[in-house]
N, C-alpha and C positions, 0 to 999 in steps of 0.2 A: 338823716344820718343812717347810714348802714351799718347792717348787721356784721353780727362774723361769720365768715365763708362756711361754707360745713363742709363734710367730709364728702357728700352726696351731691354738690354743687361743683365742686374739682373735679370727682371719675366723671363726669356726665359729657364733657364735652370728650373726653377721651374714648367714650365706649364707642360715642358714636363718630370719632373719627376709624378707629378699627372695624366697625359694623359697614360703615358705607361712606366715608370719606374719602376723597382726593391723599391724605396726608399717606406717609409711612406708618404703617401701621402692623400688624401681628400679623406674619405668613399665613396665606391661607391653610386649613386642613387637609391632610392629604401629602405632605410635600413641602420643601423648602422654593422653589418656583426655579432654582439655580442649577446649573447645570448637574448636578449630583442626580434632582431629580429626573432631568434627562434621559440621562445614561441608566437611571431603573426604569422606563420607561421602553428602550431600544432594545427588540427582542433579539436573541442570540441566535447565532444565524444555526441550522439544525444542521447533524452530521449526514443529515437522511444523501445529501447532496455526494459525497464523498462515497457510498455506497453505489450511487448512481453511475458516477465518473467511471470509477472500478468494474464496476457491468457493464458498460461501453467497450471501457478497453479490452477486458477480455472478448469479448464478441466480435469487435474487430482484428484482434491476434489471433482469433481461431478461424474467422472468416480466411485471412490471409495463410493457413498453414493448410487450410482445409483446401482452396484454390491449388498450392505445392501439392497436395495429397493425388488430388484429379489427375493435376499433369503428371506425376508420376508414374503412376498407373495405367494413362496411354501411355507413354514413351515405352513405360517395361517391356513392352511387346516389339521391340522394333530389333532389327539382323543385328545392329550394331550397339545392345546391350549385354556389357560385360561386368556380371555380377562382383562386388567386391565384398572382399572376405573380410566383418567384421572385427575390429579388435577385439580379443577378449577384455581389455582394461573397460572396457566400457560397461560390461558388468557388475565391475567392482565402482564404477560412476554411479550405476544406476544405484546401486544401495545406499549410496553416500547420501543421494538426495534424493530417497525415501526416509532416512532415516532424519533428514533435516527438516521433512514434513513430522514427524514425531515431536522433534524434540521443541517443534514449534507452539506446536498442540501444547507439552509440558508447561513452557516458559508462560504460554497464555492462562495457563492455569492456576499457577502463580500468581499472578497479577489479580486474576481473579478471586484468591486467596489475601491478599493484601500481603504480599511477600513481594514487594518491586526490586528488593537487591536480588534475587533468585529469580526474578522475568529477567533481568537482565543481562544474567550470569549465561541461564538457557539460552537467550535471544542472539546472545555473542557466540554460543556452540554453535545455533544455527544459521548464523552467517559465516563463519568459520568452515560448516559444510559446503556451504553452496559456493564460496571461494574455490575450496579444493573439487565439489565437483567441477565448476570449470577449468583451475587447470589439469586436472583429470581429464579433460575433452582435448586440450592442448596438445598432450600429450601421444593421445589417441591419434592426431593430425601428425603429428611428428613420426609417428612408426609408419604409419599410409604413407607416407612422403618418403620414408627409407627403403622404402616397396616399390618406389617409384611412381605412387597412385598420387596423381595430382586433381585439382578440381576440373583442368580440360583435357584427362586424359580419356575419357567413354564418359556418355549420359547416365552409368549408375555414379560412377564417383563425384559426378556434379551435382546428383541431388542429395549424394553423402554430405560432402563438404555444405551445399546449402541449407541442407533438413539441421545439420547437429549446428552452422554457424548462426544461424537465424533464430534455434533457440536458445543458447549460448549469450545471443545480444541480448534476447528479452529476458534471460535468466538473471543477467547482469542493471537491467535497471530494478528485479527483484531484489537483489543485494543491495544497491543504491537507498530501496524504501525498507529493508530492515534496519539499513543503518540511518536514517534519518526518524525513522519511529522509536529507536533507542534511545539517539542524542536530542530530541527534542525538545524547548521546554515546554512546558504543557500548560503554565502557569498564566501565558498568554496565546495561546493558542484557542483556537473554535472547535476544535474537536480535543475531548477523553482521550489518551493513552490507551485505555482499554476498545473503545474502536477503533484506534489507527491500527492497533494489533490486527485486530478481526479483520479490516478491511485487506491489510495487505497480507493476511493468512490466506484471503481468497484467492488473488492472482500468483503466491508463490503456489500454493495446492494444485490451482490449474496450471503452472508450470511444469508440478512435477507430474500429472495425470497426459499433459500433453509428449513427455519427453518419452513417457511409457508407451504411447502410440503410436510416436518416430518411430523407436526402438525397433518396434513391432513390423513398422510400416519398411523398414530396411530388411529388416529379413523375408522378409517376402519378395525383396528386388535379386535374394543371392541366388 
């Protein structure tokens, strides 16, 4: 006749199916084994890459403006260049988007502050600039045109119209990446809001650092 079961006769077979049994038994330490754990598992991919991209492209937008600079510079010597007389609006361009590098600088500071409705506010003055600097450029084309100055009328006014339309383009996909680092959401996104700022603070800076050298690079052709 048997006894009665005890309390230490029941967990026994239990411990040791959780220890080393075949059965369902207690989730390992460490982790639930299901996909949750997974996904903490899967490292995040780093923004280091997006820093990278951005130093490419500029390098190669400078490479190619730098190429325009050369051939300028031969050409200016030749009987059939006839220097063209800058718009003065293009002055009042130039400050629009220095001051757009300013207020960029502000907005990011901002952010940096933990004030995201005030990055935002700034981040829209500074695409609001670089809008009006280009049609500010527009404009500029429009008076050269009432002049009679067209892009095939003499080799200075074709690398007028080239120098200011080429970076005007690249200006414009500048605009494109402020407005997409504003409306973002970030909540699923691989990169901080605070480095999509930083990163594309670089290539608009180097926009405006480069627009400053045209500038330069044209009056030296009058």
């Amino acid at each position: 006749m048997t006894g009665p079961i005890t309390t230490q006769e029941v967990e026994s077979p239990l411990v040791e199916k959780n220890n080393g049994g075949g059965g369902a038994g207690l989730p390992p330490a460490g982790g639930d084994g299901g996909d949750n754990d997974r996904n903490r598992r899967t490292p995040q991919p780093s923004a280091q890459r997006y820093y990278t991209g951005i130093a490419i492209g500029i390098v190669a937008v400078l490479m190619f403006f730098m190429a325009l600079a050369s051939a300028f510079l031969v050409r200016k010597g030749g009987a059939d260049w006839a220097p063209v007389q800058i718009p003065a609006l293009l002055w009042l361009n130039t400050i629009v988007l220095v001051a757009s590098s300013v207020t960029l600088e502000v907005a990011r500071r901002k952010l940096a502050h933990g004030d995201p409705a005030g990055f935002r506010r700034v981040w829209f003055v500074t695409t609001a600039l670089g809008v009006l600097f280009l049609l500010g450029q527009l404009v500029a084309w429009r008076i050269l045109a009432g002049q009679g100055i067209y892009l095939a009328s003499n080799p200075a006014s074709s690398f007028f119209y080239i120098f200011t339309g080429a970076h005007a383009l690249h200006l414009l996909g500048g605009v494109g990446a402020l407005l997409y680092v504003a409306r973002r959401n970030y909540s699923e996104a691989q990169i901080t809001q605070s480095a999509a700022a930083e990163v594309t603070s670089y290539y608009w800076h180097f926009m405006d650092a480069l627009w400053l050298f045209l500038l330069a690079l044209l009056y030296l052709g009058k």
